[in-house]
C-alpha positions in Angstrom: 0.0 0.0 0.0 0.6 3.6 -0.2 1.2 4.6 3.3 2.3 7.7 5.4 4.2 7.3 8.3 3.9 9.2 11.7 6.6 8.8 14.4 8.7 10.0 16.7 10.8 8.5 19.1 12.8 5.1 19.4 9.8 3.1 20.0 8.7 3.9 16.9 11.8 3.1 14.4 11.1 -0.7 14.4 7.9 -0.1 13.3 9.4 1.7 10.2 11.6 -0.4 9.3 9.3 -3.4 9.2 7.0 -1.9 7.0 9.5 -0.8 4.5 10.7 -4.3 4.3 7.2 -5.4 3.8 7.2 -3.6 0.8 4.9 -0.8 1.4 5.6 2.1 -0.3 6.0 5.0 2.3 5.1 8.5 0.5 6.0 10.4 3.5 7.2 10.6 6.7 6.1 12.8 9.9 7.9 13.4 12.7 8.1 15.8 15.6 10.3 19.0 14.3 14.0 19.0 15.3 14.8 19.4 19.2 17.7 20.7 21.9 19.7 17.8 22.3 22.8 15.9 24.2 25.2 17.9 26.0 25.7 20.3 23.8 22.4 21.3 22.9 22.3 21.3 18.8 18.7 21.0 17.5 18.5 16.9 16.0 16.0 15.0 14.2 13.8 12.5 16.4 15.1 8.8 15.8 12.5 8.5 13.3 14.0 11.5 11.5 17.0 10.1 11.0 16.6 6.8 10.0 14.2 7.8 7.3 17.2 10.2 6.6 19.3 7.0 6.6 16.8 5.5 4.2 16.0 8.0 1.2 12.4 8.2 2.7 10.8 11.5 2.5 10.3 13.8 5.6 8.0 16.2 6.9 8.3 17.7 10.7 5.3 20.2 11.2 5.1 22.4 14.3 1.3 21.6 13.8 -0.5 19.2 11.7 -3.8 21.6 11.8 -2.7 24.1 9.7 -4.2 24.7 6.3 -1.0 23.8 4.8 -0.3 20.9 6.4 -3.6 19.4 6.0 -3.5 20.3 2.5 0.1 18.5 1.8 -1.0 15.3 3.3 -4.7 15.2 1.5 -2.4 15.2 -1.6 -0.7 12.5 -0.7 -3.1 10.3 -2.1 -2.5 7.9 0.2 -4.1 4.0 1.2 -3.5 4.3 4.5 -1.4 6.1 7.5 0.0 4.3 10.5 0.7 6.2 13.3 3.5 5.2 16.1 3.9 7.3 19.0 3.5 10.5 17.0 3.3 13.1 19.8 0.7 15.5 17.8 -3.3 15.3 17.6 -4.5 14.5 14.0 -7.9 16.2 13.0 -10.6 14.8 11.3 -9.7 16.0 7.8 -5.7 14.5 8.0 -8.0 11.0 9.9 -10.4 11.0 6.8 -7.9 11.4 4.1 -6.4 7.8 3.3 -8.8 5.6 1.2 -8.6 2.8 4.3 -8.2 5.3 7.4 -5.4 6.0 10.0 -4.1 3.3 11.9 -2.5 3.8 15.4 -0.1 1.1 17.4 -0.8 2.4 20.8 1.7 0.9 24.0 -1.4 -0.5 26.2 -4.0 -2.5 26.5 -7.0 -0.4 25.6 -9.1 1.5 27.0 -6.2 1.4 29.9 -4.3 4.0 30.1 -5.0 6.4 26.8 -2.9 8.8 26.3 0.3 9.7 26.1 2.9 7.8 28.9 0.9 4.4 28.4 4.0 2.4 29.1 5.4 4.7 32.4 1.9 4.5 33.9 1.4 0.6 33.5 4.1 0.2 35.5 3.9 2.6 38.1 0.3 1.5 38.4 1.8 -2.2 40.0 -0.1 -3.4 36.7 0.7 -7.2 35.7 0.2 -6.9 31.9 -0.1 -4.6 30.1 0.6 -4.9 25.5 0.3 -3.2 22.4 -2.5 -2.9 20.1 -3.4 -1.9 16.4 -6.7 0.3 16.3 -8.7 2.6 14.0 -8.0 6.2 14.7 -11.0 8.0 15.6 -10.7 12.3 17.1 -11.5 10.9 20.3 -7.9 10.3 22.0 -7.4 6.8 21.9 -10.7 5.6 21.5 -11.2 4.3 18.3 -11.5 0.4 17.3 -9.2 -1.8 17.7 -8.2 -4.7 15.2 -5.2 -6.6 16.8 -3.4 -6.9 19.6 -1.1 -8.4 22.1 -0.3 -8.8 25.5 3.1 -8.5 27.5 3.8 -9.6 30.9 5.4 -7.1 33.4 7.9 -8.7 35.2 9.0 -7.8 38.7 12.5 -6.2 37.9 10.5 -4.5 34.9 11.6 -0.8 33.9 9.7 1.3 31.7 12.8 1.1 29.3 13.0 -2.6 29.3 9.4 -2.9 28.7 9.6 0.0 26.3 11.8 -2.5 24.0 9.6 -5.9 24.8 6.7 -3.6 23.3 8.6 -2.2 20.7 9.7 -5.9 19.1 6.0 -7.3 19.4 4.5 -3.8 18.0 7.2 -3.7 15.0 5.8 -7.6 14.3 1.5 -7.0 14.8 1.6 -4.2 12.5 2.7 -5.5 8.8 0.0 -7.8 10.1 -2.5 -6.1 10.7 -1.9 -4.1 7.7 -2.0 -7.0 4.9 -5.6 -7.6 7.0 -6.7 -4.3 6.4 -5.4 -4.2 2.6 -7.4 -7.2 2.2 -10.3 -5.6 4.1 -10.4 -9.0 6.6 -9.5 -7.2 9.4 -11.8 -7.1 12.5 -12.6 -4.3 14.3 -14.0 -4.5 18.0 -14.8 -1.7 19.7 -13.7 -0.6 23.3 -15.3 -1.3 26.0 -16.5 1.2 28.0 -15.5 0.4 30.9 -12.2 0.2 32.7 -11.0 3.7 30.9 -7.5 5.3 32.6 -5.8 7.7 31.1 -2.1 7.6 31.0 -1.0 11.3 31.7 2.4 12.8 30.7 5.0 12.7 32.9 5.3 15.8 34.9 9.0 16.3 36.6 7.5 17.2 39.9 5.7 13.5 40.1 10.1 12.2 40.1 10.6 12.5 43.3 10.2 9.5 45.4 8.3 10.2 48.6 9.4 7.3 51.2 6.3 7.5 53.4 4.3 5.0 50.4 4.2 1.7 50.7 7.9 -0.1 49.6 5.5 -1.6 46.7 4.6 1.6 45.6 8.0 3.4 45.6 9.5 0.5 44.1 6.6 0.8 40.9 7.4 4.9 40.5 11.2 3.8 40.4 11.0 1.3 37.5 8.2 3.0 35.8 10.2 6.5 35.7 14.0 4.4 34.4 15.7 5.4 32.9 14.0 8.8 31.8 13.5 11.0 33.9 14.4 8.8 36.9 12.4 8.8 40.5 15.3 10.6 42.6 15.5 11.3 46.7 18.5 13.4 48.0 21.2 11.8 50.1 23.3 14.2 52.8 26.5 15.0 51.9 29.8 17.0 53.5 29.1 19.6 50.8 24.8 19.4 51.3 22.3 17.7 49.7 23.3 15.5 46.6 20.7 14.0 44.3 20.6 10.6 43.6 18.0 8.6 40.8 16.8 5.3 41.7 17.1 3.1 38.4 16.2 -0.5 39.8 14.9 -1.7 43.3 13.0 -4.7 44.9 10.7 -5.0 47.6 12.3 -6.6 50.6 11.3 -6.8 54.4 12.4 -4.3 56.7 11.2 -1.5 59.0 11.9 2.1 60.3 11.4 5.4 59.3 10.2 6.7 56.2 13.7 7.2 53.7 16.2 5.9 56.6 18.8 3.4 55.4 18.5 0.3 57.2 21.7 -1.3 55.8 24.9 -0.6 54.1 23.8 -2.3 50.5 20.9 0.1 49.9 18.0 -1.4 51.4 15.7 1.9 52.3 12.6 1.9 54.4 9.3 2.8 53.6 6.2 3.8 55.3 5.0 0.1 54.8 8.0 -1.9 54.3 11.4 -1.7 52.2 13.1 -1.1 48.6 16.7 -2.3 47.7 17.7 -0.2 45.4 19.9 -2.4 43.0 21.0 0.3 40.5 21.4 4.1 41.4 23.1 7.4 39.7 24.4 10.4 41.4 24.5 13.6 40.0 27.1 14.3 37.2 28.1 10.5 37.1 26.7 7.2 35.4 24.2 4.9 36.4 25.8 2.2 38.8 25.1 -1.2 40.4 24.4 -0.6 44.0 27.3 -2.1 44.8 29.4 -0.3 43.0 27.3 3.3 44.3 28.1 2.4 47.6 31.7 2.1 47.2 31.8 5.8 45.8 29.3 7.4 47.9 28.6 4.8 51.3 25.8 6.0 53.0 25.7 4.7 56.8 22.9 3.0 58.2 20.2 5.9 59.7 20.9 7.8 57.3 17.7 10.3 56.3 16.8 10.4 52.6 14.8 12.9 51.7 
């Protein structure tokens, strides 16, 4: 088929690249515009970006795909069908209604939990069991539309929202050239969502980071894997020169007792208000992530020690 493509970040590459090989022809593709990045701040294209780049593949990054103009340039496409991966922009209804067969989103989560746009974060720092991707029709509601294939993905108990990022990523990148050949062949199956059981997974705001020791040790331990690596739940650790900031990266609920962000051993086992959290991986400011054992060796921190 003709197809557009509509992607951002990382997650979304895979997808790409799979359809290419599946020998769609790919008229365009969208991506976010150009951004700050690394250390030294140079505007770079999104991953998507630059692996089209890399490919020959045509490339469009509007501030806004409701302007006149944009909405005009992608009617023209004259295009079978868009897929849309983690874009990070709304579509209205005259880019949805466009393609002969419709817009087609792969959306991180098992819908209707957790529309929106941090669907993979919020499964995890939700304690949620399973969570998976799915292939659905794109409708203006946000996330609402029908959807046509799926599947699920277990979350494990060491599970961080980057290594669940990359399970979803592999089994989204293989549903979709599926789901595609159903719709060229109009077999595909559309059931709509359910009513009930809607959560909506909210952007991550940098004020929700901080990890507040007086919740339970299985709810810290949920906001520490389902913020790592990016942006990284973090708690501040006394120093000689004052307060240094430390992201937790990996922990494990364990047994133990005392107050609320007091360190209860010398291997990083951390009480909560019900319970504990080992953290196994940690990162101190202006150095790399590092095994707890390792952390410790450059920065001990005696037992009843308050973490803020």
């Amino acid at each position: 088929m003709r197809i557009a493509f509509l992607g951002t970040p990382e997650f979304s590459v895979a997808c790409l690249a799979e359809l290419v090989s599946a020998g769609h022809e790919i008229a365009c593709v969208y991506s976010q515009p150009p951004a700050p990045r690394g250390r030294g701040q140079d505007l770079k294209p999104s991953p998507v970006h630059a692996f089209a780049d890399s490919l020959g593949l045509p490339v469009r990054t509007p501030v806004s795909m409701k302007s006149p103009e944009e909405i005009a340039a992608f009617q023209a496409l004259d295009l079978d069908a868009a897929v849309v991966v983690a874009f990070g922009q709304i579509l209205v209804a005259e880019v949805l209604d466009a393609p002969r067969l419709g817009c087609f989103n792969l959306h991180a989560s098992l819908l209707p939990r957790w529309r929106g746009a941090a669907p993979i974060q919020r499964a995890i720092m939700a304690g949620d069991a399973v969570t998976g991707v799915q292939v659905m029709r794109m409708s203006v509601g946000l996330d609402e539309g029908p959807v046509l294939m799926g599947e699920q993905v277990r979350i494990d108990a060491l599970e961080t929202a980057g290594s669940l990022h990359d399970k979803l990523a592999a089994v989204g990148s293989r549903i979709l050239p599926v789901a595609l050949a159903a719709i060229e062949r109009g077999g595909a199956r559309e059931t709509p969502q359910s009513d009930e059981g809607v959560t909506y997974a909210k952007k991550i705001k940098p004020a929700e980071a901080r990890i507040d020791w007086t919740r339970s040790a299985a709810e810290v331990d949920c906001h520490i894997r389902g913020l790592s690596p990016f942006p990284g739940a973090w708690f501040e650790a006394p120093s000689d020169k004052g307060p240094v900031r430390v992201k937790a990266l990996l922990s494990r609920v364990e047994d133990g007792d005392g107050a609320a962000g007091a360190v209860l051993d010398d291997a990083l086992l951390i009480a909560c208000g019900d319970g504990a959290v080992r953290l196994l991986k940690a990162q101190r400011e202006g150095k790399g992530a590092q095994d707890a054992e390792v952390f410790v060796r450059g920065f001990p921190l005696a037992v009843g020690t308050a973490l803020a």
